[in-house]
C-alpha positions as CSV (number, residue, x, y, z in Angstrom):
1,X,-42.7,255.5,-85.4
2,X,-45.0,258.3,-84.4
3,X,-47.9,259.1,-87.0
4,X,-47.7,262.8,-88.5
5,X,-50.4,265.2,-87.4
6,X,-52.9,265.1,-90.1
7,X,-53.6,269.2,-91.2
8,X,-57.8,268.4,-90.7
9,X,-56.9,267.8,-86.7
10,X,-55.7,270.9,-86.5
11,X,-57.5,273.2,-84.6
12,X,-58.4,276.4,-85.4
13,X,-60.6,279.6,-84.4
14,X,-62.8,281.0,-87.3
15,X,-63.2,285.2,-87.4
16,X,-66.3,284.9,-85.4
17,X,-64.6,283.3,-82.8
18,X,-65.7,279.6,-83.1
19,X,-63.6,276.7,-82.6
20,X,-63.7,274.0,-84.9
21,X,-60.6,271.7,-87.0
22,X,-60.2,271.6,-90.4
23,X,-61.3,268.5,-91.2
24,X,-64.7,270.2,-92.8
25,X,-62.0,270.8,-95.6
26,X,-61.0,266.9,-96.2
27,X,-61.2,265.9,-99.6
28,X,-60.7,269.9,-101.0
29,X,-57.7,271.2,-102.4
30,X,-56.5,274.5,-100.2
31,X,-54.6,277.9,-100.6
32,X,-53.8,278.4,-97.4
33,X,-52.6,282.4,-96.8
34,X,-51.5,284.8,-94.2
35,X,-53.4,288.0,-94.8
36,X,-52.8,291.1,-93.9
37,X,-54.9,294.4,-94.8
38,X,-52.2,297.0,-94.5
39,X,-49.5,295.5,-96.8
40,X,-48.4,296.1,-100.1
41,X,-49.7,292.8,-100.9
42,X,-53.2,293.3,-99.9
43,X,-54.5,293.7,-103.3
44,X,-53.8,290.0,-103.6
45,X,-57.4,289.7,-102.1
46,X,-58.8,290.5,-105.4
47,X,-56.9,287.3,-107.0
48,X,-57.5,285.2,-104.3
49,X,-61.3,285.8,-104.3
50,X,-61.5,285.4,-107.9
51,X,-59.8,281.5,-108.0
52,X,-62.3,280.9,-104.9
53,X,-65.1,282.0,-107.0
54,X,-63.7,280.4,-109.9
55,X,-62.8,276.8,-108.8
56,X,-64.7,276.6,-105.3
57,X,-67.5,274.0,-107.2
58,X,-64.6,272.2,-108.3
59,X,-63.3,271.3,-104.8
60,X,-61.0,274.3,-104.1
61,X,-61.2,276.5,-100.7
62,X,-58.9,279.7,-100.1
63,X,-58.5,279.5,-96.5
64,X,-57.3,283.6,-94.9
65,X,-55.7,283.7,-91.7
66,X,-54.7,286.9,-90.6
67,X,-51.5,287.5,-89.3
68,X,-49.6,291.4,-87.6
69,X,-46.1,289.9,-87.5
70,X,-45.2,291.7,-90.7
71,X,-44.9,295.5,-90.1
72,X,-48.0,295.9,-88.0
73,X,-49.7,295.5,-91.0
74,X,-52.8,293.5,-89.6
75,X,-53.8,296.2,-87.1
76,X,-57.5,295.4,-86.1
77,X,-60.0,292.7,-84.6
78,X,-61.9,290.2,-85.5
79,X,-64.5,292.9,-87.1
80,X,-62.3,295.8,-88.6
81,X,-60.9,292.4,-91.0
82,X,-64.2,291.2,-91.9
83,X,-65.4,294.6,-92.7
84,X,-61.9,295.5,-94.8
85,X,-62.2,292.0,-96.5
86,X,-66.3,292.8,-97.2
87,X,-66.2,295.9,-98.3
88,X,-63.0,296.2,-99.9
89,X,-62.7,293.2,-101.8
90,X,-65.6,290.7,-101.7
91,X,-64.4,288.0,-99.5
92,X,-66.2,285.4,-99.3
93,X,-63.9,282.6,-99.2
94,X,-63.2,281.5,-95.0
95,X,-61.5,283.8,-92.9
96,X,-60.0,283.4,-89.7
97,X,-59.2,284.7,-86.3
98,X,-55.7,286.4,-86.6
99,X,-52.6,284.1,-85.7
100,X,-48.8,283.6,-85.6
101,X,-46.6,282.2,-88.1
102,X,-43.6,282.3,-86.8
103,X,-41.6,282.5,-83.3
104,X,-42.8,280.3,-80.1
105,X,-46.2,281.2,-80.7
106,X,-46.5,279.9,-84.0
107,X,-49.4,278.3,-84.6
108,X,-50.0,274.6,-84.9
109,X,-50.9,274.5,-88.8
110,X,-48.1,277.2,-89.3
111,X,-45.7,275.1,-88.0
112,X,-47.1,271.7,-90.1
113,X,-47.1,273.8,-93.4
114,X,-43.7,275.1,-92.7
115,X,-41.9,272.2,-91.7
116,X,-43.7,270.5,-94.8
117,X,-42.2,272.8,-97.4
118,X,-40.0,275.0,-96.5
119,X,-38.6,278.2,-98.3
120,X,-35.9,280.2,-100.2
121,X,-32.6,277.7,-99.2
122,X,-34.4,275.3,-96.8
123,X,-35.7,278.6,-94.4
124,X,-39.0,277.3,-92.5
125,X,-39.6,281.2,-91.4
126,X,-42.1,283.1,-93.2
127,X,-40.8,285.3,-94.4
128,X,-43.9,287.9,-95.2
129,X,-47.7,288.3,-95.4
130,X,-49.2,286.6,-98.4
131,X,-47.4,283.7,-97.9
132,X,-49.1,280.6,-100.0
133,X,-49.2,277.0,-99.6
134,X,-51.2,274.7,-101.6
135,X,-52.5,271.3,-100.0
136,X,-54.3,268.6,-102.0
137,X,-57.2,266.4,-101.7
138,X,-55.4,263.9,-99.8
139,X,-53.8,266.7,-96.9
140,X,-50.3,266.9,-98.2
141,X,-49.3,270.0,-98.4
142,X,-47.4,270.2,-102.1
143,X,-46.4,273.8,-102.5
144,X,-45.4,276.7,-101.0
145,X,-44.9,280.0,-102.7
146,X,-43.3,283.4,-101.9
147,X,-45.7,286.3,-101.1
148,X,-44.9,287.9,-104.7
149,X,-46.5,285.0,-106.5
150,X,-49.7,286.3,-107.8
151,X,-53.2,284.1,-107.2
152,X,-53.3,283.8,-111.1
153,X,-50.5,282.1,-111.7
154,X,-51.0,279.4,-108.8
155,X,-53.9,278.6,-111.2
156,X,-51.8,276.4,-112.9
157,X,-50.6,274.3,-110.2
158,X,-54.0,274.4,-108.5
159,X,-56.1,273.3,-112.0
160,X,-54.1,268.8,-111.8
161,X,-55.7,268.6,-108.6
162,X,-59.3,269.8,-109.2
């Protein structure tokens, strides 16, 4: 039997281009989220930057990975999404270099975190930006929630595994 791919081999590219896995990440719990800055959503920035700053010392790391599938709504580079995220909403939680989450070029932890939880009647397609999945300590990924669930009240799942 074939191991699973543990989520901290995964690589991928931070916004200021550098390689590197998650494995940095072992032992935190994660909100992993498809961002986009032009997206009815995007106010969601303010939430998630407020649980980052609220439970990072606890052991929790939002983790933003930019994503134009949805409506063109992720338009720029690398620097027009740190500059949005900066000066718009505070971000300082990790960002990264814009990717796919769905279709053949999916990428690698897109594909893990959907084929570990899937969606609304067993769909593994994302189905918009803001997209949520929460992974414990350990790597498992234990939740996923529709782009409408608000940052505050993931609180409550995200609070057991601090």
């Amino acid at each position: 039997m074939q191991e699973r791919e543990s989520i901290y081999d995964i690589e991928v590219t931070s916004l200021e281009g550098e390689r590197q896995t998650l494995e940095q990440y072992r032992g935190k719990v994660l909100l992993i989220v498809n961002v986009a800055s032009k997206c009815g959503f995007t106010p969601q920035y303010a939430g998630l930057e407020e649980l980052y700053r609220s439970y990072r010392d606890r052991g929790l790391v939002v983790l933003g990975f930019p994503c134009d599938q949805f409506g063109h709504q992720e338009p720029g580079d690398a620097e027009e999404i740190r500059s949005f995220c900066s000066l718009t909403y505070q971000v300082s939680f990790p960002m990264f270099a814009k990717i796919e989450v769905n279709g053949p070029g999916t990428h690698p932890l897109y594909r893990l975190l959907k084929s570990a939880q899937k969606g609304l009647l067993g769909s593994e397609a994302i189905k918009w930006n803001f997209t949520k999945f929460l992974v414990d300590r350990g790597g498992e990924v234990v939740q996923r929630y529709a782009p409408t669930a608000t940052p505050e009240s993931i609180a409550k799942d995200i609070l057991p595994l601090l």
